[in-house]
C-alpha positions in Angstrom: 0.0 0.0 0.0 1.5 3.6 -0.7 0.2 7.0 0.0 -1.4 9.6 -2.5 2.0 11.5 -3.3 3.3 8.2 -4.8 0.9 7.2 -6.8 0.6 11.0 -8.0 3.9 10.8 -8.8 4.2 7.3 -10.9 1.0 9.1 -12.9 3.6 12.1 -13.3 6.3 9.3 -14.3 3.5 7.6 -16.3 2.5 10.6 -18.0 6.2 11.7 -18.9 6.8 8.2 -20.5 3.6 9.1 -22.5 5.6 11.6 -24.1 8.3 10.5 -25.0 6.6 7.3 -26.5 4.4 10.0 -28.6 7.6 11.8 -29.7 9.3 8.4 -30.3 6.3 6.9 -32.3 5.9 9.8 -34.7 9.8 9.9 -35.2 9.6 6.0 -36.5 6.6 7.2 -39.0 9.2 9.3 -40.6 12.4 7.5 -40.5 11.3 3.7 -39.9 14.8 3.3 -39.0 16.0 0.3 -36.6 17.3 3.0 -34.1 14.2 4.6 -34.3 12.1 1.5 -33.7 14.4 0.0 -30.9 14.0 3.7 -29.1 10.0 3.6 -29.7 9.9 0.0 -28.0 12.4 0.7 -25.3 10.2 3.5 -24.1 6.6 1.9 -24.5 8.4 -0.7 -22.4 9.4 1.7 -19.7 6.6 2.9 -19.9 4.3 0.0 -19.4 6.4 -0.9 -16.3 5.3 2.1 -14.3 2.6 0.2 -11.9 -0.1 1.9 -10.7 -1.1 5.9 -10.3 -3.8 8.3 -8.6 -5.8 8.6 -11.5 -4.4 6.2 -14.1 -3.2 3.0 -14.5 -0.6 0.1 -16.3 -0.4 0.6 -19.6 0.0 -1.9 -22.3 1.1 -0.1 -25.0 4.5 -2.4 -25.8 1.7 -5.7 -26.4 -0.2 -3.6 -28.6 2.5 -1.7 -30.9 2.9 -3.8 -33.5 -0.9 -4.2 -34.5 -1.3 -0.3 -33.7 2.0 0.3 -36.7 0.6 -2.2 -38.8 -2.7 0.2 -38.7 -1.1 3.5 -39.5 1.3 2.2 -42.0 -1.8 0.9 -44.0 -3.6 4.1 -43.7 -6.4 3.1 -41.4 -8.4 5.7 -40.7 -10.0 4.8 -36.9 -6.5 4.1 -35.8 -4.9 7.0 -37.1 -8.4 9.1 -35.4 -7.7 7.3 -32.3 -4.3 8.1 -32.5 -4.5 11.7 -32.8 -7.2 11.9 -30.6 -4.6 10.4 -28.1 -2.1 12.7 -28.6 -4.3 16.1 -28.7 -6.0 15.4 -25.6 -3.0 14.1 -23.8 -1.6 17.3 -24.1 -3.0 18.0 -21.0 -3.3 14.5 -19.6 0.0 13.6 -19.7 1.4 17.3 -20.5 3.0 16.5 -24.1 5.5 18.9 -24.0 6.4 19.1 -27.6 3.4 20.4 -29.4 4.5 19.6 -32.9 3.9 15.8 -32.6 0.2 16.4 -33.1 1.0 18.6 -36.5 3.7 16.4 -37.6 1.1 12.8 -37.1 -1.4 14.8 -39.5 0.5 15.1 -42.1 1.2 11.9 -42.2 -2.2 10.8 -41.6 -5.4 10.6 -44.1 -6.5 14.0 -42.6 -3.6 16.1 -43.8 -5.2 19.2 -44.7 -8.4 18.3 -43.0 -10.0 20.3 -39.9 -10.9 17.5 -37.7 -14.1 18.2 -35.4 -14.7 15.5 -32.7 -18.7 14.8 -32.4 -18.8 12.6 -28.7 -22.4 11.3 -28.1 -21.1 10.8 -24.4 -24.0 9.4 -22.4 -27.9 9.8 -23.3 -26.8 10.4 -26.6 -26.0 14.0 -25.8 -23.1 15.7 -27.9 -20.6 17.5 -25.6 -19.1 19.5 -27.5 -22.2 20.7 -30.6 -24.9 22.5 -29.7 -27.5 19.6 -30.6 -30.1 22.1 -31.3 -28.5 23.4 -33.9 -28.9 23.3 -37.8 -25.5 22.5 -38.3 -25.5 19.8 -35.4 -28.5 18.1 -36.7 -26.2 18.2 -40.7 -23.2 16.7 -38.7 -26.2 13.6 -37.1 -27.6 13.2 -40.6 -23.8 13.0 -42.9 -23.1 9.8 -39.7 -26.1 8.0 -40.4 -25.5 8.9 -44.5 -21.9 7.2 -44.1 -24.1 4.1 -42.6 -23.1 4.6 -38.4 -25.5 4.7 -36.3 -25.9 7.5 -33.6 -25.9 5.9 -30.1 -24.7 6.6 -26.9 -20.9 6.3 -25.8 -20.1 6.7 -29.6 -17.2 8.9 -30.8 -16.8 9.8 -34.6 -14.4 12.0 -36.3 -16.0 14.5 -39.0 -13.2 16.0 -41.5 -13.6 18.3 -43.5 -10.9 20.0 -46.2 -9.1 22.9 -44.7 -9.7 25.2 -47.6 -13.7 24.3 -48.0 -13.7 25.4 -44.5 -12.3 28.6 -45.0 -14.2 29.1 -48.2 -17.3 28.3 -45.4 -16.3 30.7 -42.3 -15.0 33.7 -45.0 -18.3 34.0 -45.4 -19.8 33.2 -42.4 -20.9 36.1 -39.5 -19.4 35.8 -36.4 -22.1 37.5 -33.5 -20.9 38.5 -29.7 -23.6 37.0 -27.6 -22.1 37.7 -24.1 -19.1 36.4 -21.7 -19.6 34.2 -18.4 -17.8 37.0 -16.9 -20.3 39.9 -16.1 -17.8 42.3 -16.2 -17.3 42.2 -19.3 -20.4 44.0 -21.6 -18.9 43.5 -25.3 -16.9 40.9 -26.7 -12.8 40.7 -25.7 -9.9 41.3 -28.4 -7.5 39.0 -28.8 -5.1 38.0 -26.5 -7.1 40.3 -23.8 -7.5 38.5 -20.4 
């Protein structure tokens, strides 16, 4: 049995070896070298040595590797999602420290020079991060069911779209201040104002 600071700090461990497996995988996507791929298995290793944790636990990312390469070398698309979706939101998880392994995954993925928009069904089928009552949510519910998924709670999909259709899209689209969840502020905030 150990106390709360150790197992806070094996996450911390945990979450460091995160990285640099991250930073070790996307290296071996561009330079499947044997150094590269005897780093990138060294650290998943490491990393699922690290027992227990606060809020995590073991990983088993070493047993899993060689499918998970397999995957992304042929292109497939939920892996590569997955995989990205991994690395963005352990940004803050595990505090990926080198932001460019996101950018530098796309590009090697099937949505280079695609705006990616998670659309999480979470529980009760409620999207947490679209406004379900919206026209554009209700687009995003009918072009799953048109690619033959059905909606249903727990599900996560990826929606891409092309970078410069988007832009074409929000260039002339109107952007609206409707108010700020701080009340002292009565108009909308410029950039980079806190």
């Amino acid at each position: 049995m150990t106390d709360g600071c150790c197992e806070v700090a094996r996450d911390q461990e945990r979450g460091e070896g995160m990285n640099e497996f991250y930073v070790a995988l996307t290296n071996y996507l561009e330079n499947s070298s044997h150094e590269n791929q005897s780093a990138m298995n060294a650290i998943a290793k490491a990393t699922d040595e690290v027992r227990g944790g606060y809020f995590g636990g073991q990983t088993n990312i070493s047993g899993k590797l060689e499918r998970k390469l397999q995957e992304l070398k042929n292109g497939n698309r939920t892996s590569w999602a997955r995989t990205l979706l991994e690395v963005h939101e352990n940004r803050y998880e595990f505090g990926i420290y080198d932001n460019n392994i996101y950018e530098r995954l796309k590009k090697m993925s099937p949505y280079n020079g695609k705006i990616i928009l998670l659309v999480d069904y979470g529980c009760n089928g409620r999207k947490s991060n679209i406004d379900e009552t919206t026209e554009f949510s209700k687009e995003i519910d009918k072009r799953i069911e048109s690619a033959g998924m059905r909606i249903h709670d727990g599900d996560n999909y990826i929606v891409s779209v092309d970078e410069k259709k988007l832009a074409e899209f929000l260039g002339e689209s109107a952007v609206d201040w409707v108010h700020c969840g701080i009340n002292s502020f009565r108009g909308p905030r410029k950039p980079n104002e806190d």
